[in-house]
C-alpha positions as CSV (number, residue, x, y, z in Angstrom):
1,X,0.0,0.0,0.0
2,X,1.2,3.9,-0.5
3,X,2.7,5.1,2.5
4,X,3.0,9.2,3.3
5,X,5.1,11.4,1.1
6,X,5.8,14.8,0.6
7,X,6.2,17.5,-1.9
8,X,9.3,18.8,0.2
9,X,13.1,18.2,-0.3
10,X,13.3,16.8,3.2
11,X,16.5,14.7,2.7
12,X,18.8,17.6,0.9
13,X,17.3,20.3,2.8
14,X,18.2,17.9,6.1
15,X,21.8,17.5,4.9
16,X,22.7,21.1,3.8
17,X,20.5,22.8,6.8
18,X,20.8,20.3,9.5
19,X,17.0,20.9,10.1
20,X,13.9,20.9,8.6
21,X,10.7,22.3,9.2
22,X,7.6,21.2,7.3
23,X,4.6,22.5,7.1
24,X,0.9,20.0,7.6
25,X,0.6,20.9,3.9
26,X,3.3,19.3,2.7
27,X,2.7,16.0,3.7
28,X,0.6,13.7,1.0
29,X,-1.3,11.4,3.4
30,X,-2.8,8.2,1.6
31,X,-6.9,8.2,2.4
32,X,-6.9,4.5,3.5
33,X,-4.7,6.3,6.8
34,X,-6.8,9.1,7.3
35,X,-8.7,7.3,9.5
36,X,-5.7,6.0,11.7
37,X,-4.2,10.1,11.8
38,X,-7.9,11.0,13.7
39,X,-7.4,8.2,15.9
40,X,-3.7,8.5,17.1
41,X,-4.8,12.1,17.7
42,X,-7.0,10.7,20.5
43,X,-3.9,8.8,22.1
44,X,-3.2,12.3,24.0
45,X,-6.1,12.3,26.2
46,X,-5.0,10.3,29.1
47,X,-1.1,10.2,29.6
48,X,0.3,10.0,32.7
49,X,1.8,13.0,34.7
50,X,5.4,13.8,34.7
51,X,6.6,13.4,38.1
52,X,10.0,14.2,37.2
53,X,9.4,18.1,37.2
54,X,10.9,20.6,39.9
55,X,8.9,20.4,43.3
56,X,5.3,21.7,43.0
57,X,5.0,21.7,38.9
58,X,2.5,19.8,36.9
59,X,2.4,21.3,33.6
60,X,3.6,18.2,31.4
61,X,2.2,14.7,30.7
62,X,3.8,11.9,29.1
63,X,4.3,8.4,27.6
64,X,7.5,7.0,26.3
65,X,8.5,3.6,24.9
66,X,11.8,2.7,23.0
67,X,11.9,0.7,20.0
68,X,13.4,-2.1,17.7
69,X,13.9,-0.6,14.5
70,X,15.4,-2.4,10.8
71,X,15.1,0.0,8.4
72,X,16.2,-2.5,5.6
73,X,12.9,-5.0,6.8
74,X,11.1,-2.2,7.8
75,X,10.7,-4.3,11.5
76,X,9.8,-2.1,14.4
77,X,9.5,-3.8,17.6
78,X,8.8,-2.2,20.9
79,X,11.1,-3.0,24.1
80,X,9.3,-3.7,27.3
81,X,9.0,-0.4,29.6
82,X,12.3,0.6,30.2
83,X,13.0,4.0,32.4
84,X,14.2,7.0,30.5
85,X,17.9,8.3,31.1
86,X,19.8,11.4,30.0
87,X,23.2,12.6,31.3
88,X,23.4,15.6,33.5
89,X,25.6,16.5,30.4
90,X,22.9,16.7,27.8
91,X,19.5,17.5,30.7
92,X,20.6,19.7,33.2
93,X,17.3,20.1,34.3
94,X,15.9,16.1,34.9
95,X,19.5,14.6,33.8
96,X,21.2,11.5,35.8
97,X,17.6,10.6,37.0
98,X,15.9,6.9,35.5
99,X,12.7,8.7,34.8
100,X,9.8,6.2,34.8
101,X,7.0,6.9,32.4
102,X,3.7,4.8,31.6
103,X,4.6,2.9,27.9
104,X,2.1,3.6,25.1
105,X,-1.1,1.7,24.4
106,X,-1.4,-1.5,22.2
107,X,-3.8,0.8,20.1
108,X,-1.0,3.7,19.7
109,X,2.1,0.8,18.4
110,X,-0.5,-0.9,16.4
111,X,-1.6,2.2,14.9
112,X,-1.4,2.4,11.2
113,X,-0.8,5.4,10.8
114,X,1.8,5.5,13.8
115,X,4.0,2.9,12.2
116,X,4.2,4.5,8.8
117,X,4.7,7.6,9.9
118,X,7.8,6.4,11.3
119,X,8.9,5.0,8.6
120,X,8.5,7.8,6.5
121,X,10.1,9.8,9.3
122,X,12.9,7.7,8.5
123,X,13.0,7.6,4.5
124,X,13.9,11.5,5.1
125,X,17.0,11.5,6.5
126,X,20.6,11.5,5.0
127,X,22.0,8.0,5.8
128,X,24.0,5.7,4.4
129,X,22.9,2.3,2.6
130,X,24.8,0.6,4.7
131,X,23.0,2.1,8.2
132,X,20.0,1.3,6.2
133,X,20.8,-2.4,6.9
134,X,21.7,-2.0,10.8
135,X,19.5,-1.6,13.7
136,X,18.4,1.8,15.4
137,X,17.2,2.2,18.5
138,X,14.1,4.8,18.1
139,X,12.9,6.7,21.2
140,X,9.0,7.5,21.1
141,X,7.5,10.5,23.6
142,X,4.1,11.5,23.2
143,X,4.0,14.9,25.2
144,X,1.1,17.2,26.2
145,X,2.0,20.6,28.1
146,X,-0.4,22.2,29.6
147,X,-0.7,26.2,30.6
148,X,-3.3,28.0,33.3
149,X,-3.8,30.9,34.7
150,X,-1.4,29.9,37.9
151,X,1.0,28.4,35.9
152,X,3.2,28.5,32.8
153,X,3.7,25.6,30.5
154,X,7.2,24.7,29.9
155,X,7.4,22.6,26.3
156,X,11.5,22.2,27.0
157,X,12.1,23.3,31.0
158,X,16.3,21.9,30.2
159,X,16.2,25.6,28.0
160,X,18.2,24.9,25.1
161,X,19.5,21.6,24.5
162,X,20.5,18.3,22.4
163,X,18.7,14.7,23.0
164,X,21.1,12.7,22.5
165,X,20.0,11.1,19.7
166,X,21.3,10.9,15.7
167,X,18.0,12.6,14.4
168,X,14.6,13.9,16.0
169,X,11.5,14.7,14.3
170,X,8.4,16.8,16.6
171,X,5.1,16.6,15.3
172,X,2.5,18.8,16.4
173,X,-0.7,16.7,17.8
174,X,-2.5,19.5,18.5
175,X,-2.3,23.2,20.0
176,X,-5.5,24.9,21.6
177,X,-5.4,28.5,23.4
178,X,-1.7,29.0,23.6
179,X,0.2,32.4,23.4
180,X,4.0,31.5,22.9
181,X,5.2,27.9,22.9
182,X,7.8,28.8,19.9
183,X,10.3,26.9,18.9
184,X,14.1,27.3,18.2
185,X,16.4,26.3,16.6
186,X,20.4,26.8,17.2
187,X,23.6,26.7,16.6
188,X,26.1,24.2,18.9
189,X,27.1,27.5,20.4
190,X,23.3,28.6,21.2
191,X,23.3,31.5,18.3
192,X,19.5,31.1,16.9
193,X,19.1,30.1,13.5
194,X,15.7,30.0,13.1
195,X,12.1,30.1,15.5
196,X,8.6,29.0,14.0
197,X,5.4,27.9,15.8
198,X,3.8,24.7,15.1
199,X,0.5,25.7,14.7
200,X,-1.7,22.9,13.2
201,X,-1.4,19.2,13.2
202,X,1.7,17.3,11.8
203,X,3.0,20.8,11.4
204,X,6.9,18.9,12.0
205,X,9.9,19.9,12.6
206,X,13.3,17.6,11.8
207,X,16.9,17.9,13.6
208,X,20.1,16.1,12.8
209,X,20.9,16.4,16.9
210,X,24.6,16.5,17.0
211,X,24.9,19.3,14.7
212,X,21.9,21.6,16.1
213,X,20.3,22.3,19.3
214,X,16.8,23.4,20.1
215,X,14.0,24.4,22.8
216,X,11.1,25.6,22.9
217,X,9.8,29.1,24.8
218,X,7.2,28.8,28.0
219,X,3.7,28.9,27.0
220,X,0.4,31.0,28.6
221,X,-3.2,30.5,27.9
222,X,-5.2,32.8,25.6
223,X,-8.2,32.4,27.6
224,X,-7.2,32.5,31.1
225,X,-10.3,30.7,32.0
226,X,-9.5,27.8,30.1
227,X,-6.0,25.2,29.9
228,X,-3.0,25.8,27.2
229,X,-2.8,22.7,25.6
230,X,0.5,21.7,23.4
231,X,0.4,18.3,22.5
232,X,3.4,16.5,20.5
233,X,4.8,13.6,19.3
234,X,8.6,13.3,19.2
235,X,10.3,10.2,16.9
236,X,13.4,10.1,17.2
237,X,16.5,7.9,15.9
238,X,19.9,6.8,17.0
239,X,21.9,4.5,14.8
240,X,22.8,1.6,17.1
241,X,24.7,-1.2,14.9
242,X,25.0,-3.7,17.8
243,X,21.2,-3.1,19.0
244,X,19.6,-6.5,19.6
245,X,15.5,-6.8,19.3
246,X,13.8,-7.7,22.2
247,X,13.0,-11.5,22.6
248,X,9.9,-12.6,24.7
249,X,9.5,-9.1,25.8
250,X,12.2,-8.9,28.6
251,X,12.1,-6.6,30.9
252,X,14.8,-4.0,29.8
253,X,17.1,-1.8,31.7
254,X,18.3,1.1,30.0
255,X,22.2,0.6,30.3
256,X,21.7,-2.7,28.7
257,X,20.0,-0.7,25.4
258,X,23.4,1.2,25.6
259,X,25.6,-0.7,26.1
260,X,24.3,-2.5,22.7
261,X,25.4,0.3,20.9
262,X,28.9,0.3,20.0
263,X,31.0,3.1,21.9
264,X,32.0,5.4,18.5
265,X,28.0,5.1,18.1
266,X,27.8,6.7,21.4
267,X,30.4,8.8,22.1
268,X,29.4,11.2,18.9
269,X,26.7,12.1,21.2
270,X,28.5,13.5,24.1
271,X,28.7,16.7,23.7
């Protein structure tokens, strides 16, 4: 069946710029996954809160899963929930901690339109045929930040950053009542290269990590009476040659998905 494609240069623009940013417009989404788009959409409504923010805060909610990923086979496999780490290096804000986050639904992996949207996430970016035939570990966040009239919502609370990963796609779920919530994108030395806002759904954005950083600014409500909402979906890739797929669906501990990756995979993302 046709899979998503789109009328933009994503690949060259991705090489020469480093980034990307892509407009809902551009994307050519087969009808027969329409149906599966409206659907995932509904996968936002009840994620679990984000205990992992300073003391007293409770503007974001979150799932998180990694994956198995061939690009060669197309095979995507999810790992059993694992705890999310960063260094203090790369999140000075929530860094050095095993944050524990609810997995996604059945319904969200099995999604269609979930698992070609990967894969064309994917197809866009500058790789070598040979990576093409070795594993990747893919890291899946779904993300809602919320904003009220007590209390800002904070899309990127780390401020400007990396995530560690090869490449990282956001796209926009949805975004109701919000003034601000812009995003950035940077040099390695933090000089802005260019800021949008993601305004409608699958508005997107693509980053080669290494080479950029990004964040995005605090958010408000329109409406005071009513909640901010920012909800996202973040895809994003690290080439991991020595990656195994998960058998039986182990439990997984997160140093034993690194350690999987060869060190010169890793170390290029210590920054």
């Amino acid at each position: 069946m046709k899979g998503i494609t789109t009328s933009l240069s994503v690949y060259f623009k991705l090489k020469t710029n480093k980034y990307v940013l892509i407009p809902k417009k551009e994307f050519i989404i087969p009808k027969h996954l329409n149906i599966h788009k409206k659907l995932l959409k509904k996968d936002w409504k009840k994620l679990g809160k984000d205990n992992y923010l300073k003391t007293g805060k409770s503007f974001r909610y979150r799932r998180f899963q990694y994956f198995y990923f061939l690009p060669v086979s197309g095979k995507i496999v999810a790992y059993a929930p694992t705890p999310y780490y960063q260094p203090a290096e790369i999140n000075k804000y929530a860094g050095d901690i095993d944050r524990k986050f609810d997995p996604l639904k059945s319904k969200t992996i099995n999604n269609p339109f979930f698992q070609e949207l990967i894969q064309f996430d994917f197809r866009q970016l500058p790789v070598s045929q040979k990576e093409k035939c070795e594993p990747w570990m893919v890291d899946i966040h779904q993300i809602r930040t919320v904003a009220t009239a007590v209390e800002n919502g904070e899309p990127t609370p780390e401020g400007i950053h990396h995530d560690e990963n090869d490449f990282v796609w956001t796209h926009l779920i949805k975004r109701k009542n919000i003034i601000g919530g812009t995003s950035g994108i940077y040099s390695n030395d933090q000089k802005l290269l260019t800021s949008c806002t993601l305004h409608k759904n699958m508005d997107s954005i693509v980053l080669w990590d290494p080479k950029v950083m990004h964040g995005v600014t605090s958010m408000r409500p329109k409406d005071p009476t009513k909640n901010a909402i920012r909800d996202v979906l973040l895809i994003c890739f690290t080439h991991c040659p020595g990656l195994q797929p998960p058998t039986g669906n182990p439990v997984l501990d997160y140093k034993e998905i690194k350690a999987s990756i060869n060190p010169p995979a890793l170390a290029k993302h210590r920054f």
